[in-house]
C-alpha distance (Angstrom), angle and dihedral (degrees) to the residues before:
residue distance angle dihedral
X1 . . .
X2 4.10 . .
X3 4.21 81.9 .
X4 3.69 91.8 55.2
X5 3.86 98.2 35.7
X6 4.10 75.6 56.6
X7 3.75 97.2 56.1
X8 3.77 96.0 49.0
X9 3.60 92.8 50.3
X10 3.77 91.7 50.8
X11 3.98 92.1 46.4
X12 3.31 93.0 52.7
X13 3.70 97.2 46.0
X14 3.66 87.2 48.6
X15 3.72 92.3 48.9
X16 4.33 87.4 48.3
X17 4.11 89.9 54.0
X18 3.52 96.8 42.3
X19 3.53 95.2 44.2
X20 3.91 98.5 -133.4
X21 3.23 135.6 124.9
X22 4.13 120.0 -103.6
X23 3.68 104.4 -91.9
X24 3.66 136.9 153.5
X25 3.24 94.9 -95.8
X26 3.60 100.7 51.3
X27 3.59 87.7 43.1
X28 4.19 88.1 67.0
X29 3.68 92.8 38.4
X30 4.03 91.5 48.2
X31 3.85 88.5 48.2
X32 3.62 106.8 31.6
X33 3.75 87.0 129.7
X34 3.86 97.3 64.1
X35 3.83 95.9 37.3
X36 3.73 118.6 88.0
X37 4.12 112.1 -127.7
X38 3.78 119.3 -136.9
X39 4.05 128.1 -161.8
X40 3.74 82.4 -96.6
X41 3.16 106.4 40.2
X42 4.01 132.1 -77.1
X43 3.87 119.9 2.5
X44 3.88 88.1 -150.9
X45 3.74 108.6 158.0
X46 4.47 93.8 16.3
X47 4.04 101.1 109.6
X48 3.43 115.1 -108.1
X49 4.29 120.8 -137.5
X50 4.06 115.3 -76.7
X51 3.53 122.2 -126.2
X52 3.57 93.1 -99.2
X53 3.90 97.6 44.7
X54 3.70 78.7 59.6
X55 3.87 94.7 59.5
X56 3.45 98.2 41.2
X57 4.00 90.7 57.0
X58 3.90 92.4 50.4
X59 3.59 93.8 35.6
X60 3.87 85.3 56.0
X61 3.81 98.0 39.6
X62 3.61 89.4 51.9
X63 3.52 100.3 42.3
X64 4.25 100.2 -112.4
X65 3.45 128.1 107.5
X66 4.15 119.2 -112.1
X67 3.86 81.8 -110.8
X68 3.43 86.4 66.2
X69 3.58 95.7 52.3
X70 3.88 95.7 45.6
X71 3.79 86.2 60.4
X72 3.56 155.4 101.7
X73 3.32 104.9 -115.4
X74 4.14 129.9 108.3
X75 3.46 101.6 -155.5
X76 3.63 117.5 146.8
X77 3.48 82.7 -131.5
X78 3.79 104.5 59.4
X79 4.22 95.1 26.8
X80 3.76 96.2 64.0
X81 3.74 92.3 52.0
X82 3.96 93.8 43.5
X83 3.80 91.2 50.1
X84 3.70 83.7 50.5
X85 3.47 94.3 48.5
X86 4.41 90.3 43.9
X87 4.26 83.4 50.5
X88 3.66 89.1 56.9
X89 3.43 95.4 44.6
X90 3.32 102.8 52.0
X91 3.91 87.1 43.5
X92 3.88 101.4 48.4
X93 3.77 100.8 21.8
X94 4.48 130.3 68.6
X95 3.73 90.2 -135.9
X96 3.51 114.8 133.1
X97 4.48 116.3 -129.9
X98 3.62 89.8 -89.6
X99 3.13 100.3 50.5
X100 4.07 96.2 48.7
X101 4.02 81.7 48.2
X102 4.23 91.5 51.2
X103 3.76 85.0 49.5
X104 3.93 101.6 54.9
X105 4.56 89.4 43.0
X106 3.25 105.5 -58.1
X107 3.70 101.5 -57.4
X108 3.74 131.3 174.0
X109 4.20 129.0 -94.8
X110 4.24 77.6 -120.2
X111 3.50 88.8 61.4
X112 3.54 101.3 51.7
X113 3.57 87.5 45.1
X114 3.68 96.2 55.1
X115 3.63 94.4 50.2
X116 3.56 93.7 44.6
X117 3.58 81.5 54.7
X118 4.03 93.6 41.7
X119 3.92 93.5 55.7
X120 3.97 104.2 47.2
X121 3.97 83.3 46.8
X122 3.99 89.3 53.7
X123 3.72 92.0 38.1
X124 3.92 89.7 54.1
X125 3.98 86.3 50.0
X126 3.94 106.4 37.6
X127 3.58 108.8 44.6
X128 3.90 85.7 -168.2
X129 3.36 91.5 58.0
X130 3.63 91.6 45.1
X131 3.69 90.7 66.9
X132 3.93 98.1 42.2
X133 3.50 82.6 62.9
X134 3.62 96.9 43.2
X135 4.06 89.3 48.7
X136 3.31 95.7 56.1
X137 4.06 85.0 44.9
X138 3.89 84.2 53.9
X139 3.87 93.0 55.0
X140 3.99 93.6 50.9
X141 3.35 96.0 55.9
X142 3.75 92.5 48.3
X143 4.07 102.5 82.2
């Protein structure tokens, strides 16, 4: 509701310093940054991945289960998958940091900030790792 609350505010205040009336097409240029973008244009109305359509894709590219992912555990094994996993959330998904963190155990908004943080610093080092991530990116936005 906050999220949405957000947007309106922002179109409107958009709308006010451009001097234009609310329109459509103001409407995608004021919130390019929270609509999704097609080949052809915007995907407005085509569902976007769940939370947990997001898990099971890294879970399975990384060779974990989505249990795994929604736990406790620091293994190096099941973190760098699950801050995959919060990266692409946050990315793909309109869920707020608390909501990402709820999803993966009840983590913090820090933690999905630091791994956020933690996989576009690996992905600007590891090129391999840069397109594992961007695979599994590829597969979410293919429903």
């Amino acid at each position: 509701m906050r999220e949405l609350e957000g947007c309106i505010i922002k179109l409107l205040l958009f709308a006010s310093l451009k001097n234009r009336e609310v329109t459509i097409e103001l409407a995608r240029e004021a919130l390019s940054d929270k609509i999704r973008q097609g080949e052809e244009g915007t995907s407005y109305g085509q569902p976007t991945p769940s939370i947990d359509r997001v898990q099971e894709v890294v879970a399975r590219r990384w060779g974990v289960t989505p249990e795994g992912l929604r736990s406790k555990a620091r293994t190096k094994t099941l973190t760098i998958p699950r801050q995959v996993a919060m990266y692409l959330a946050r990315n793909m998904l309109s869920m707020q940091l608390v909501e990402i963190g709820q999803a993966f155990g009840g983590r913090d908004h820090s933690t999905v900030i630091h791994s956020v943080d933690k996989v576009e610093r690996q992905m600007m080092r590891d090129r391999t790792f840069k397109e594992r991530v961007e695979m599994a990116r590829q597969e979410l936005s293919a429903l």
